[in-house]
NUSEVO-896651 format. One record per residue (C-alpha): residue in three letters; x, y, z. Coordinates in steps of 0.25 Angstrom, whole numbers, padded with zeros to 4 digits, always signed. Layout:
N
ALAXYZ ...
END
This chain:
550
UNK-0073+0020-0097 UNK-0073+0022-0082 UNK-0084+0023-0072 UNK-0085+0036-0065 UNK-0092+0031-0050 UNK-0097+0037-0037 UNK-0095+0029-0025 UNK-0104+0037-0013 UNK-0103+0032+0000 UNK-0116+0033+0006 UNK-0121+0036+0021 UNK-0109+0041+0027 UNK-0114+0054+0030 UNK-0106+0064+0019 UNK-0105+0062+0003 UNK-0094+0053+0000 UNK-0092+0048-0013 UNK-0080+0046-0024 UNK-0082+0047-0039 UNK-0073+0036-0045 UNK-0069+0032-0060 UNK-0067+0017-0062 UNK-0065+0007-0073 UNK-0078+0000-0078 UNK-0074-0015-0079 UNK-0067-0014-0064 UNK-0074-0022-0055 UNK-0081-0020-0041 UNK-0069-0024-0032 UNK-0061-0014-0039 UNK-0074-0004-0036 UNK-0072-0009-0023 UNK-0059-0003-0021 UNK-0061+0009-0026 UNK-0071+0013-0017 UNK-0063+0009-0005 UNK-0052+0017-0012 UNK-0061+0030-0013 UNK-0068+0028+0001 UNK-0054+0025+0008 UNK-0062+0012+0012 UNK-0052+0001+0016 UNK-0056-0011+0012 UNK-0060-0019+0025 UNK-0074-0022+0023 UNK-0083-0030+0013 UNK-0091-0024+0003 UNK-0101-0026-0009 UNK-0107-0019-0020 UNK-0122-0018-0024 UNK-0128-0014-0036 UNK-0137-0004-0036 UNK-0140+0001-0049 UNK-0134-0005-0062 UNK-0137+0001-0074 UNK-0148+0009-0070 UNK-0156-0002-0063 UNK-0155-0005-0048 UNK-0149-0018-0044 UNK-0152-0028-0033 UNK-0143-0037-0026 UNK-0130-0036-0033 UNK-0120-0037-0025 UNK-0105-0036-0030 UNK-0094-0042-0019 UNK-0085-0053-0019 UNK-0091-0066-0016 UNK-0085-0068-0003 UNK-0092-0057+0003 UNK-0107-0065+0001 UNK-0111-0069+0016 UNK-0126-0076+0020 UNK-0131-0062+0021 UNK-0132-0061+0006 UNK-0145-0060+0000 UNK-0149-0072-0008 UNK-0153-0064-0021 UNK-0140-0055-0020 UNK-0132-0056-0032 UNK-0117-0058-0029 UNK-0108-0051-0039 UNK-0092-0054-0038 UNK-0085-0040-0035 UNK-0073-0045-0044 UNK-0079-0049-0055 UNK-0091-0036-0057 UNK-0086-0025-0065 UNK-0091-0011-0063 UNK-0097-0011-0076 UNK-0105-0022-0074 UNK-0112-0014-0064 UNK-0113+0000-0067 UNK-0118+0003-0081 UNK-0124+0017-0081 UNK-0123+0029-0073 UNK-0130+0030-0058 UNK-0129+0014-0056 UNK-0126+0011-0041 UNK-0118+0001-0034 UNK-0117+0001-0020 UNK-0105-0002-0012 UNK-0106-0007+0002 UNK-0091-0006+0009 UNK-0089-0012+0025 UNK-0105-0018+0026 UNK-0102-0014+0043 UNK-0101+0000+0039 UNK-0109-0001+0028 UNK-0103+0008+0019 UNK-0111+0011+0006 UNK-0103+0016-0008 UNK-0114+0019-0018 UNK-0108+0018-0032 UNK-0113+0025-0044 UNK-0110+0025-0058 UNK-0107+0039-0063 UNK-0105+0037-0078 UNK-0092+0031-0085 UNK-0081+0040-0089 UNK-0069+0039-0100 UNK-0056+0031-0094 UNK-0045+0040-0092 UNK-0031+0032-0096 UNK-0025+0041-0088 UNK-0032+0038-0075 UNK-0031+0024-0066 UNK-0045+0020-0062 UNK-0053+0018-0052 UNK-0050+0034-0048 UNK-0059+0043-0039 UNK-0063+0055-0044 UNK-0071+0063-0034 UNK-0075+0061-0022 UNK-0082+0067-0008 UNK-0080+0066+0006 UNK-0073+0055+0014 UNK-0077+0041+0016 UNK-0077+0037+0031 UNK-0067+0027+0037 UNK-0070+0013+0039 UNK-0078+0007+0050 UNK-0083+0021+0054 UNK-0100+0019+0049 UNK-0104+0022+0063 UNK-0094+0036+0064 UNK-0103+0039+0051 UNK-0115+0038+0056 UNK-0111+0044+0068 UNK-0106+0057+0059 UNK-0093+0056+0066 UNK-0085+0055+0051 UNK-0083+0066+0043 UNK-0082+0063+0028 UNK-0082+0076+0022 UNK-0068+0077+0015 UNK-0064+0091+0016 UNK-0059+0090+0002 UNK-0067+0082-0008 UNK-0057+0085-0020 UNK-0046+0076-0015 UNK-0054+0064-0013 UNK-0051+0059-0026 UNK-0036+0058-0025 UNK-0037+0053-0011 UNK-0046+0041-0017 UNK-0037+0040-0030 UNK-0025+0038-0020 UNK-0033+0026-0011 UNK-0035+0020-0026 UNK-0023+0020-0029 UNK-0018+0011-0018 UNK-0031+0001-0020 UNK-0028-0013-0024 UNK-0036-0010-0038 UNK-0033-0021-0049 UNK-0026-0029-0038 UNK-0027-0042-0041 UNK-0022-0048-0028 UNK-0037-0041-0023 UNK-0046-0047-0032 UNK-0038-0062-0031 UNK-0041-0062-0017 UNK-0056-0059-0019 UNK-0058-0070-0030 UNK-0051-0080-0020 UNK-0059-0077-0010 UNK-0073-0083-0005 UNK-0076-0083+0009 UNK-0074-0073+0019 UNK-0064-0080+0026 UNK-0057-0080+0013 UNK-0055-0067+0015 UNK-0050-0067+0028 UNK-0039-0078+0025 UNK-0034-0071+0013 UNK-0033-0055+0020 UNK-0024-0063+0031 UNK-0015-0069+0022 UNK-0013-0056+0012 UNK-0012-0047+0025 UNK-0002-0056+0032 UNK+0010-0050+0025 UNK+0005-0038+0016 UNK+0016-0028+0026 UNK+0028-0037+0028 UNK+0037-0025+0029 UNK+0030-0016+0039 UNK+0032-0003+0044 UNK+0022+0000+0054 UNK+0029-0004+0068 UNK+0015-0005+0075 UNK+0005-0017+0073 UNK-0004-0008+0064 UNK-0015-0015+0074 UNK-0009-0008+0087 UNK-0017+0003+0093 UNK-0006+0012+0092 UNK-0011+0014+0080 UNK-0026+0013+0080 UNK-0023+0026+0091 UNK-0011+0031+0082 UNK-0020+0034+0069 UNK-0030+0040+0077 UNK-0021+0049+0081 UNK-0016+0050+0068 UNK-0031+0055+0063 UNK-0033+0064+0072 UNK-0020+0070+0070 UNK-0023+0071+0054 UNK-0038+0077+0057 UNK-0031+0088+0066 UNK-0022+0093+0053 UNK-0013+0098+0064 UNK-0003+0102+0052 UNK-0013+0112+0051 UNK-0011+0120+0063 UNK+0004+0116+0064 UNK+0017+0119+0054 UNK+0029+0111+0052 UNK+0037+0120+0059 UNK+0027+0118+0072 UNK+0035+0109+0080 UNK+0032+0104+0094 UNK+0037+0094+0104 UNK+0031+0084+0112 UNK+0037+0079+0124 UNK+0034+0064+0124 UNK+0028+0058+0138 UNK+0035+0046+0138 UNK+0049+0049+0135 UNK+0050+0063+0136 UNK+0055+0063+0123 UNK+0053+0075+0112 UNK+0043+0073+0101 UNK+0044+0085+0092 UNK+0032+0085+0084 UNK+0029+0092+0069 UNK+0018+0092+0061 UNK+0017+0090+0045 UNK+0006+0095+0035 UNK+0004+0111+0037 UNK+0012+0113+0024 UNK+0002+0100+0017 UNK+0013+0092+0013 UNK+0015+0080+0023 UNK+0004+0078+0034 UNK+0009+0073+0048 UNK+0017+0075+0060 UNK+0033+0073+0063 UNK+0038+0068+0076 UNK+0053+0070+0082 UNK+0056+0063+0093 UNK+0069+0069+0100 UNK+0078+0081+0099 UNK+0083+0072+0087 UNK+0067+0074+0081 UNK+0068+0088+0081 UNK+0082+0093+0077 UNK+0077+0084+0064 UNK+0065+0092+0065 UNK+0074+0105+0066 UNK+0081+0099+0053 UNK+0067+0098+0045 UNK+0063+0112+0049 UNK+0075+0118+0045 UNK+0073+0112+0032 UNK+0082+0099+0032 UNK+0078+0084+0028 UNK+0080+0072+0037 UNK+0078+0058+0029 UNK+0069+0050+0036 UNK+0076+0038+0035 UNK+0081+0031+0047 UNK+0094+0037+0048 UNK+0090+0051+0053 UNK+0093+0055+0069 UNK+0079+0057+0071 UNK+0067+0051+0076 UNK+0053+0055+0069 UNK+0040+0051+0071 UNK+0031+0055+0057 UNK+0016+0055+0057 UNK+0012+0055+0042 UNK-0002+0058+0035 UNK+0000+0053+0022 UNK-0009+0049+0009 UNK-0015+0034+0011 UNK-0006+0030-0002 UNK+0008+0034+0006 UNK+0004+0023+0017 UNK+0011+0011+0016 UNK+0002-0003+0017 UNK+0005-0005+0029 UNK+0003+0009+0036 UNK-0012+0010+0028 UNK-0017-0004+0034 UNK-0011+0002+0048 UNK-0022+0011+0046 UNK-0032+0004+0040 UNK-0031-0006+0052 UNK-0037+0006+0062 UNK-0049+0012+0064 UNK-0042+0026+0059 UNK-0044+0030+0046 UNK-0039+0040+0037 UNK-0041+0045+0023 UNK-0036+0054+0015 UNK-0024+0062+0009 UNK-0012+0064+0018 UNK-0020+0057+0030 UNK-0014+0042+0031 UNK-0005+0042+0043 UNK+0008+0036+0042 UNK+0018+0035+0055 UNK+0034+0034+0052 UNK+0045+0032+0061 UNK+0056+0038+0058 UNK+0067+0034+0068 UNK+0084+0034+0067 UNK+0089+0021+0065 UNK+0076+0016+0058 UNK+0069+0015+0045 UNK+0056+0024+0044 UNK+0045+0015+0051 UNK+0030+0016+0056 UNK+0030+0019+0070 UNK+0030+0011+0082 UNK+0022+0011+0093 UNK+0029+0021+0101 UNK+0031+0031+0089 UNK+0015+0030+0089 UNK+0014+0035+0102 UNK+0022+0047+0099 UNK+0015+0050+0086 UNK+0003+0049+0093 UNK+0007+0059+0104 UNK+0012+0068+0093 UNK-0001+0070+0086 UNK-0009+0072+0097 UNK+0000+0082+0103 UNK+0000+0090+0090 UNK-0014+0092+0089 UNK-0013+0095+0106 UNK-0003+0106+0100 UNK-0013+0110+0089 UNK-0022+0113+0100 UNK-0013+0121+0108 UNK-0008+0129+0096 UNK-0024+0132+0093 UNK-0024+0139+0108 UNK-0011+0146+0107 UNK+0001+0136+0107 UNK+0011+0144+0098 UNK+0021+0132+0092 UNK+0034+0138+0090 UNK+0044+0137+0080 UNK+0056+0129+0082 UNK+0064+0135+0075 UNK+0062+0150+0078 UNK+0057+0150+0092 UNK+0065+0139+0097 UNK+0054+0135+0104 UNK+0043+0122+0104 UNK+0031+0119+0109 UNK+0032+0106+0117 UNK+0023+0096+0123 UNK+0024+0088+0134 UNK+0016+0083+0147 UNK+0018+0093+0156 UNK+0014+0083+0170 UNK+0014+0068+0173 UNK+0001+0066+0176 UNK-0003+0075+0164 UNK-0005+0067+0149 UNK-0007+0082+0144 UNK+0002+0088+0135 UNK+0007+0104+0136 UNK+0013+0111+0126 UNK+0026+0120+0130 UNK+0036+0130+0124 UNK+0049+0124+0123 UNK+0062+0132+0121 UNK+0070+0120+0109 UNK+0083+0122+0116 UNK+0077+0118+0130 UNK+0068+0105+0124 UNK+0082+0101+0116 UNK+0088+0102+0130 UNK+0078+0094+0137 UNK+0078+0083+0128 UNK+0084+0072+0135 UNK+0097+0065+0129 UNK+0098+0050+0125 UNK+0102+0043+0139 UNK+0116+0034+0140 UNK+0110+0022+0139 UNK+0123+0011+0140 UNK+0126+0001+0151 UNK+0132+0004+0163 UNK+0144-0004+0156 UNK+0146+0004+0144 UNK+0143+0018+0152 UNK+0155+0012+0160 UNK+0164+0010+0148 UNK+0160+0023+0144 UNK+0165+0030+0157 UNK+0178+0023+0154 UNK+0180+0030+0141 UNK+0188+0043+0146 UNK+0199+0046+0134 UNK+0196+0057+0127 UNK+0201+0055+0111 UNK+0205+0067+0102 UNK+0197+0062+0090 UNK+0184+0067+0086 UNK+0174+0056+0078 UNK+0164+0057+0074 UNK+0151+0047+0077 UNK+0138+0043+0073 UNK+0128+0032+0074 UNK+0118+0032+0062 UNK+0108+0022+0053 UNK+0111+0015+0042 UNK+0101+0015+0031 UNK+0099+0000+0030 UNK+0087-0004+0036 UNK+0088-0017+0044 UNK+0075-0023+0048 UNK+0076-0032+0060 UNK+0063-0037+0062 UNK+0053-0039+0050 UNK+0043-0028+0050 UNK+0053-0021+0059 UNK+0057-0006+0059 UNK+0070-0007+0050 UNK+0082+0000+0060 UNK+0095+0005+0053 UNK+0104+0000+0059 UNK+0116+0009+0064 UNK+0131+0012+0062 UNK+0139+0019+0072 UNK+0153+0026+0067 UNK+0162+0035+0073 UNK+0173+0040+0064 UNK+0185+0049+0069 UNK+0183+0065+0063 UNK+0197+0067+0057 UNK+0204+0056+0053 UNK+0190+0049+0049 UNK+0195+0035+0055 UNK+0180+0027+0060 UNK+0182+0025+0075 UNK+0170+0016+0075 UNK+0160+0009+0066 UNK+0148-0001+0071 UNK+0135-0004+0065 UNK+0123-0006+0077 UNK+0117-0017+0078 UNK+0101-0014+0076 UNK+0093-0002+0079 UNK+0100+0010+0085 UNK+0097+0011+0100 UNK+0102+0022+0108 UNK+0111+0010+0118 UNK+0118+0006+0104 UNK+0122+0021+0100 UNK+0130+0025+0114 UNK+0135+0010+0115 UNK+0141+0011+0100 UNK+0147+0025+0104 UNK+0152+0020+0117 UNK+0157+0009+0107 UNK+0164+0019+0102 UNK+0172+0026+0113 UNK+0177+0015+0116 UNK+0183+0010+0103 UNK+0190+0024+0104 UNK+0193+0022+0118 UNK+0189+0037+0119 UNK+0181+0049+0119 UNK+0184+0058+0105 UNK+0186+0072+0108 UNK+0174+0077+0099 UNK+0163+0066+0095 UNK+0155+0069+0082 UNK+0139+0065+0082 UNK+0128+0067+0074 UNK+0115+0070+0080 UNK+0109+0057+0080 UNK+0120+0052+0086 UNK+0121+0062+0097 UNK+0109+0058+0104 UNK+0111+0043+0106 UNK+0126+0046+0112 UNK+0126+0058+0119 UNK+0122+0054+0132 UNK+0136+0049+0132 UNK+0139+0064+0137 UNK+0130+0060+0151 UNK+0144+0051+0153 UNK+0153+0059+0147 UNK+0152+0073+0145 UNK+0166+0076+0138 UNK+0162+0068+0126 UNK+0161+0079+0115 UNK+0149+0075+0105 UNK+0150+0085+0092 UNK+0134+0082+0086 UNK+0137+0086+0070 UNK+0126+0083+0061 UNK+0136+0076+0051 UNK+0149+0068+0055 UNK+0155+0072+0042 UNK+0166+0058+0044 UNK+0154+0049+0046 UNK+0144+0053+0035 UNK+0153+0049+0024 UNK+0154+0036+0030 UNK+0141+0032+0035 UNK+0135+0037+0019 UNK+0146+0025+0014 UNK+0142+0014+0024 UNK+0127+0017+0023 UNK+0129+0015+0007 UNK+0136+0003+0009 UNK+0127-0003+0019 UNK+0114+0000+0009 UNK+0125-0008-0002 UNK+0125-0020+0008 UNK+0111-0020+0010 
END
């Protein structure tokens, strides 16, 4: 047999409670957990139980916690009872007995616990499990936004409360033995303190946040983030909405799309470059790009995801800010998805853009509700662009672009060699007959310089001659791809040939790091081919061997 138990939270202004099922012998921690499961509670706070009623006779001064958490405060006549070592069932003997449960005694908040009846154990189901439930539980630290009615906890559907609270069960330490060791070794408060620095001081050792989780990019970052997720802007725009915003501090392009309106992934994706949007060209047309490092393109992905997709690391992030979500498909995760590099959280920099991104697509939101029509792409050639319109104006203004014209404005990668190389360069005047072709691409064998460090790929460069197939040229970079490393290796190049080939074959990734040679010499004939049909064969047998060797 079960107990069937509903846990109310009292005085916060709306009904919320959760109907729960839990084995009789488990003890209160385990209780414990489970309702900071099923109020999205996070565990930050002390707490206590108090009988109220036990089989049908109210109850004084039996207090179930761990011993460590008695202070001077305690009244003399108050009965102690070890949180470990009570079972439920010691407790709660027939239906409508009460125990209270006191969660954060700042904010006071008070769960009242009733007995409903025992029910028949299900083999088939893995207890504790909610089943029912009503109304959100308000963040943490927020009592004062309660009282202030600033909180809204009605839940707008209460028929997925269940799932949502069998999913934070899930990923609760129940039956974790580690848990319940450290509460029996402990007996003081400052215990307790020495034993959290020591298990927290190497819980993330491989981390993949860039950004101290501490730093206030993100405190203003997941704010952001919220609003962004209480607008629902995949609401009011499609997938096909695309827009572009012209970055203030690089004049770079930052083409913008919004996930969700078809309900299967929640978030917004940023392109950054011409690059960014011939991908996003790609995807529209129905074509997959892999993610994985070794793409051409730049993406910036702001995710809304189920709390069980979030890494450790990425949930304590959060649970380290003031910000707080809950929910299905409401959990942000940032990823940086960068040429050259293992998908990563992203930096400080990236923040930023993300953060200009969300709020310029609810700006966009606004206009659109006025009037704004958003083009598509694809059939009107045209985009809606926003950018600053003065220098002494912070606003944003939305603008009609023609695509051909913003692909034309977009300014090419400069000539960034020395004056010494650019000297060598000039000397280079022979014109060959050979066509090669030539690439410089990621391998896909992470190297990790630094511990805790974005892994890079590092970089091989090739050029191989069209017909006869012979390499002209092969060389692995040292570290992460810069754009200096790309034109000095195809500099590199030229003059191991002592020439310029008549037709030069690149790929587009390749194209934008090394075309600024034509600002030197405009006679150099660059083919752009999205597969250099001598080089793939041999980039597919060296990657395989290089994943052998690793």
């Amino acid at each position: 047999m079960v107990f069937e138990l509903k846990i109310s939270l009292e005085d916060v202004g709306a009904p919320v409670w959760r109907k729960v099922q839990i084995e009789k012998d488990a003890n209160f921690y385990d209780l414990h957990l489970l309702i900071q499961a099923a109020f999205d509670w996070s565990a930050s706070h002390m707490y206590g139980f108090d009988v109220v009623v036990s089989n049908g006779k109210e109850m004084n001064n039996k207090h179930i916690s761990h011993e460590a958490f008695q202070d001077d405060l305690t009244p003399s006549n108050q009965k102690d009872l070890d949180i470990l070592k009570e079972k439920l069932s010691d407790w709660f003997k027939q239906p409508n007995d009460k125990i209270e449960y006191v969660y954060d005694y700042g904010d006071h908040w008070l769960h009242l616990i009733e007995l409903i009846g025992e029910v028949q154990t299900d083999e088939q189901v893995k207890y504790p499990i909610c089943i029912s439930g009503e109304n959100y539980a308000p963040p943490e630290d927020s009592r004062f936004d309660v009282i202030q009615g600033n909180i809204d906890l009605i839940a707008p559907n209460n028929d997925v409360i269940p799932a949502e609270v069998n999913e934070l069960i899930e990923i609760s330490p129940f039956n974790d033995d580690f848990e319940e060791e450290f509460l029996r070794s402990v007996t003081s408060f400052d215990d307790i303190e020495v034993e959290e620095e020591q298990v927290g001081s190497s819980l993330y050792p491989e981390a993949s946040i860039d950004l101290d989780k501490h730093s206030k990019d993100w405190t203003i970052t997941l704010k952001e983030a919220k609003q962004f997720l209480q607008a629902k802007p995949w609401k009011y725009l499609r997938e096909d909405h695309l827009f572009v915003i012209e970055d203030p501090t690089n004049g770079s392009y930052l083409f913008c799309k919004v996930n969700g309106h078809l309900e299967e992934q929640f978030g917004l994706e940023i392109y950054v470059g011409l690059d960014g949007f011939f991908a996003l060209l790609q995807i529209m047309a129905g074509e997959e790009i892999n993610w994985d490092g070794l793409q051409h393109e730049y993406r910036l992905l702001v995710s809304f995801e189920d709390r069980t997709d979030l890494n450790k690391e990425e949930y304590d992030l959060i649970k380290t800010h003031p910000t707080t979500f809950r929910g299905k498909k409401s959990w942000p995760i940032f990823r940086s998805f960068k040429r050259g590099y293992v998908p990563w959280g992203m930096n400080q920099e990236e923040l930023a853009i993300a953060r200009l991104a969300m709020s310029e697509v609810l700006n966009v939101i606004e206009e659109q509700k006025e009037g704004l029509v958003i083009p598509n792409v694809l059939v009107d050639e045209e985009m809606v662009i926003r950018k600053i319109s003065a220098k002494d104006d912070n606003t944003f203004k939305s603008e009609i672009i023609d695509v051909e014209s913003l692909i034309l404005e977009d300014v090419d990668e400069d000539l960034v060699l020395s004056e010494l190389e650019l000297k060598r360069f000039s000397k280079i005047t022979t014109s060959l007959p050979n066509e090669i072709e030539f690439t410089i691409l990621p391998l896909n064998v992470p190297v990790q310089n630094n511990e805790g460090g974005r892994p890079f790929l590092p970089c091989i460069s090739l050029a191989f001659d069209e017909e006869s197939k012979d390499i002209y040229h092969q060389e692995l970079i040292d570290g992460p791809l810069d754009l200096y490393k790309a034109q000095k290796v195809f500099l590199n190049v030229l003059l191991e040939m002592n020439g310029i080939p008549v037709t030069i074959y690149i790929d587009p990734g390749t194209a934008r790091l090394i075309l600024p040679f034509l600002d030197e010499k405009e006679d150099i004939n660059f083919v752009i081919e999205e597969d250099l049909q001598v080089i793939e064969p041999f980039i597919n047998e060296f990657s395989q061997f290089m994943m052998d060797q690793f």
